[in-house]
C-alpha positions in Angstrom: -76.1 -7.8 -20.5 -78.9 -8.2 -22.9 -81.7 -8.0 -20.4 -83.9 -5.5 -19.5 -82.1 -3.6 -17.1 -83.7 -0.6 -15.0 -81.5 1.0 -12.5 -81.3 4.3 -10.2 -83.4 4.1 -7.0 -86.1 5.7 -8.0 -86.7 4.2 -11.2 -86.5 0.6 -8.7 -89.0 1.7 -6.9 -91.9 2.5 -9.7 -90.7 -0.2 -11.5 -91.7 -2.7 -8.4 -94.8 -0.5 -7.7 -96.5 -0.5 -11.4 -96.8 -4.3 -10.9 -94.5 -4.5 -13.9 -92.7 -8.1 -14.4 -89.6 -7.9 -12.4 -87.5 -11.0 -12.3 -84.8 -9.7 -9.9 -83.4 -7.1 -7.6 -79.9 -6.2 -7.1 -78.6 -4.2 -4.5 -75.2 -2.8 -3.9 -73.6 -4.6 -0.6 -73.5 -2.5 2.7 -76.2 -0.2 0.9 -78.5 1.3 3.2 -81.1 4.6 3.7 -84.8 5.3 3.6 -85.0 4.5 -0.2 -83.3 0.7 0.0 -85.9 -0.1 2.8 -88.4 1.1 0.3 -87.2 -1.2 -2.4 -86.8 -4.1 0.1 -90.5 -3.8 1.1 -91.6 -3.7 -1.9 -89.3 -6.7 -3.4 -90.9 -8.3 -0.5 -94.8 -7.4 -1.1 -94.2 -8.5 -4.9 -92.3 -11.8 -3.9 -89.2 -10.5 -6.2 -85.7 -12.5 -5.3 -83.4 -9.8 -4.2 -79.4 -10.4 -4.6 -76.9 -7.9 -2.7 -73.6 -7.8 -5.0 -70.7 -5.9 -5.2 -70.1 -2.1 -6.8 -67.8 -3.8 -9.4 -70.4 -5.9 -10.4 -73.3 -3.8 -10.5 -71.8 -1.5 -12.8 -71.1 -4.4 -15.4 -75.1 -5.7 -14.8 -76.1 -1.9 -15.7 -73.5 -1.1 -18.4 -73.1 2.3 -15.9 -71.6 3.2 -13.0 -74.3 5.8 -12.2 -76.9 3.5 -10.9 -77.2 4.5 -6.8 -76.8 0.9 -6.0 -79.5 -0.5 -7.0 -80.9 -2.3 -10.4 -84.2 -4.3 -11.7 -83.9 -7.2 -14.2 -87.4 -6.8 -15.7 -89.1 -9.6 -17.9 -89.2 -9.3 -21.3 -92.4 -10.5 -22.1 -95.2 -10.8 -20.0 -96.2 -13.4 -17.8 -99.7 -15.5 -17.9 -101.9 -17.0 -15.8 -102.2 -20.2 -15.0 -105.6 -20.2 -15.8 -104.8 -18.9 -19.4 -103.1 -22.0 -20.0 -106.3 -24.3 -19.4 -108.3 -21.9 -21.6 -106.0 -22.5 -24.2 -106.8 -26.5 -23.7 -110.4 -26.1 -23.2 -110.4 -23.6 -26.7 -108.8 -26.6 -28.4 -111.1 -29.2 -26.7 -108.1 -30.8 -25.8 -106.8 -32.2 -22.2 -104.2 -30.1 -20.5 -101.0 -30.8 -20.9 -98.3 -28.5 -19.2 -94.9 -28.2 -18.4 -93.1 -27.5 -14.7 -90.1 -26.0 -14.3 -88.1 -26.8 -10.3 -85.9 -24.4 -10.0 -84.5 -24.1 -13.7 -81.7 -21.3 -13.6 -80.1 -21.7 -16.7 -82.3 -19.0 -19.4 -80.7 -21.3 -22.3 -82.7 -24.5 -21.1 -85.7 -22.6 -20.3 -85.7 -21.0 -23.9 -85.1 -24.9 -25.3 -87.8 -26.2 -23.3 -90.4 -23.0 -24.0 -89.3 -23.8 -27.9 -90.1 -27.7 -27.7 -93.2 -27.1 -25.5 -94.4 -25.2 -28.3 -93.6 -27.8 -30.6 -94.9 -30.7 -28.7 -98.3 -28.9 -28.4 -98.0 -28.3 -25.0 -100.4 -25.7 -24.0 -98.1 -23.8 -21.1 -95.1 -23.7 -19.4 -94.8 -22.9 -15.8 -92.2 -21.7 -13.5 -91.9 -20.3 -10.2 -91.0 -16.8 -9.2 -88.0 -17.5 -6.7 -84.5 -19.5 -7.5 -85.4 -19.7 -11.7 -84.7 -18.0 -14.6 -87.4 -15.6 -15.4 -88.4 -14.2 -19.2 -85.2 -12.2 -19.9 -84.1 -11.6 -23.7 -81.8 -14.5 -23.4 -84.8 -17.0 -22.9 -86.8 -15.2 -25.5 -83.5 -15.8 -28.3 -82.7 -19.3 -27.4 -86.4 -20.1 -27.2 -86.4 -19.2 -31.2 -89.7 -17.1 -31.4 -91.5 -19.8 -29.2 -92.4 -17.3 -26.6 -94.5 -15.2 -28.8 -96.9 -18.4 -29.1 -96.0 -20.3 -26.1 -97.8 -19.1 -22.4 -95.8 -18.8 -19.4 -96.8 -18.6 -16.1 -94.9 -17.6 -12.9 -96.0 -18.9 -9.5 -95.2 -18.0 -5.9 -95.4 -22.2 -4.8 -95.2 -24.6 -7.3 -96.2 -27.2 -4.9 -99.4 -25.7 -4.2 -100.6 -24.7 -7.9 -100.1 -28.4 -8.2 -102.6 -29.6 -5.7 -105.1 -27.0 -7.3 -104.1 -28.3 -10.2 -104.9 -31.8 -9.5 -108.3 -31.0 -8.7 -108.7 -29.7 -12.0 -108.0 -33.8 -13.4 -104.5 -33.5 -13.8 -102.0 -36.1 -13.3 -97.7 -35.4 -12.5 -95.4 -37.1 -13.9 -91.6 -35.9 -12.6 -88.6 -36.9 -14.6 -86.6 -38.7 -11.5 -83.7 -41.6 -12.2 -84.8 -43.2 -9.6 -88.7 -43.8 -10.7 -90.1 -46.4 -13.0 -89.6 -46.3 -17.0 -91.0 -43.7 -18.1 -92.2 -45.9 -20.9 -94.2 -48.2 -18.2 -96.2 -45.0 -16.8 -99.5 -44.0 -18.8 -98.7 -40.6 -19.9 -102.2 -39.9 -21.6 -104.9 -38.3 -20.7 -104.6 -34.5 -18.9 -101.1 -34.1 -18.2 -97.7 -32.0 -16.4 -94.8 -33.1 -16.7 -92.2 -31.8 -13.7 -88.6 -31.2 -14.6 -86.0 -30.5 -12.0 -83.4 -28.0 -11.8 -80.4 -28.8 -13.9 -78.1 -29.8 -10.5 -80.6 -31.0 -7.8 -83.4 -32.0 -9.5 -86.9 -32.5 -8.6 -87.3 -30.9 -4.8 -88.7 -33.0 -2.4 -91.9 -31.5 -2.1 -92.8 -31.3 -5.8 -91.8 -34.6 -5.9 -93.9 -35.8 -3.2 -96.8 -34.1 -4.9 -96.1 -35.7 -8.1 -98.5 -38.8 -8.9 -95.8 -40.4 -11.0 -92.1 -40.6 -10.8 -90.4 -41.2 -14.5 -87.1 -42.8 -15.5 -85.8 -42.2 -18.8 -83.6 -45.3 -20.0 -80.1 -44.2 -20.6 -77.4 -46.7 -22.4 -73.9 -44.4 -21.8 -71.7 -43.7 -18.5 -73.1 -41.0 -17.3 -76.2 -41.0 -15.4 -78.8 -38.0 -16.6 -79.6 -36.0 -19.3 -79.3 -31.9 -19.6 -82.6 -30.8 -18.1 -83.8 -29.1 -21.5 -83.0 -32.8 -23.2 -85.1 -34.1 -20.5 -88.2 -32.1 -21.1 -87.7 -33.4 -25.0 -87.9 -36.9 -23.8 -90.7 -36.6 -21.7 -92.5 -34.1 -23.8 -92.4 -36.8 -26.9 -93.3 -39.3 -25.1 -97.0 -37.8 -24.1 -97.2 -36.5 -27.6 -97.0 -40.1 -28.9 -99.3 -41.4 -26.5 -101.9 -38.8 -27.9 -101.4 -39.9 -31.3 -101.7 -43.1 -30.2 -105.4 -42.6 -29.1 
């Protein structure tokens, strides 16, 4: 694998107590002793998604055999706030405008989408810590140097970073089939746009939080777009609204 990989228990355990980025545990199945409970408590106390799989396939995650059962996926590259994000906007004297990730698994949309945040001026991205790809070296290729210029923040509870958000002025918009044209819905102003996971969608909550619910017209026989294709869409549609002003 081309992520950063940490393994042995020991090394686990610093890892998850230097408050280093970790975007996984895994944890050999049937494992158990002193040092796993350690490792569990602390997955626990840094809200870090643990996944129990077999021997076979720990050893091809680590490249090793020798790794006691247990491995970290660390990030590679470091998360930001979410407050860093509406500095950036407020340096630019500009109004927000961010992007939301649901529950996007796949690290080869969330590279896309990091690289055409970054080219739609979009001043952060932001995902949540549990069921989502995190920064791993595979996000950081596909998103084509992006994420050296584009922040991303990671949040325990998307829904709730948008209700402070809102408070802040900002309006949601969620790409959702079943919402208006996304062409009928005023995407100027201080702005997120929400895009679901690449098989369910927009969750219920974050779509109930959402102050606007988008359609983007489709012609074909299918009925939705890849989620990073999506986030294009969208994306271009706020920045011609801005230019529009």
């Amino acid at each position: 694998m081309d992520e950063n990989i940490i393994y042995g228990r020991n090394a686990v355990i610093e890892t998850l107590r230097s408050g280093n980025s970790v975007d996984r545990i895994y944890i050999q199945e049937n494992l158990n002793g002193q040092s796993v409970k350690v490792i569990l408590d602390e997955a626990k106390k840094h809200g870090v998604k643990v996944e129990f799989i077999d021997k076979k396939k720990l050893d091809i995650v680590c490249a090793s055999s020798n790794h006691q059962g247990t491995a970290a996926l660390a990030a590679s590259y470091k998360y930001a706030e979410v407050e860093d994000i509406l500095k950036i906007a407020a340096d630019k004297n500009e109004s927000p405008f961010i992007i939301l990730l649901d529950g996007i698994e796949d690290p080869h949309n969330l590279g896309a989408i990091i690289r055409t945040a970054n080219l739609a001026g979009a001043h952060g991205v932001i995902i949540p810590k549990n069921r989502a790809a995190g920064l791993t070296a595979a996000v950081a290729k596909t998103s084509a140097g992006a994420l050296n210029y584009t922040k991303v923040a990671r949040v325990a509870n998307l829904s709730r970073t948008i209700d402070k958000l809102k408070e802040r002025g900002i309006w949601f918009v969620c790409a959702d089939m079943s919402g208006a044209s996304m062409y009928s819905i005023d995407l100027s102003g201080a702005i997120g746009i929400v895009i679901g996971s690449e098989g369910n969608g927009v969750s219920r909550l974050v779509k109930e939080k959402c102050d606007f619910h988008a359609a983007i017209p489709v012609r074909g026989e299918i009925d939705s777009l890849n989620a990073s294709v999506a986030a294009g869409v969208l994306a271009y549609e706020v920045v011609r609204r801005r230019i529009a002003v």
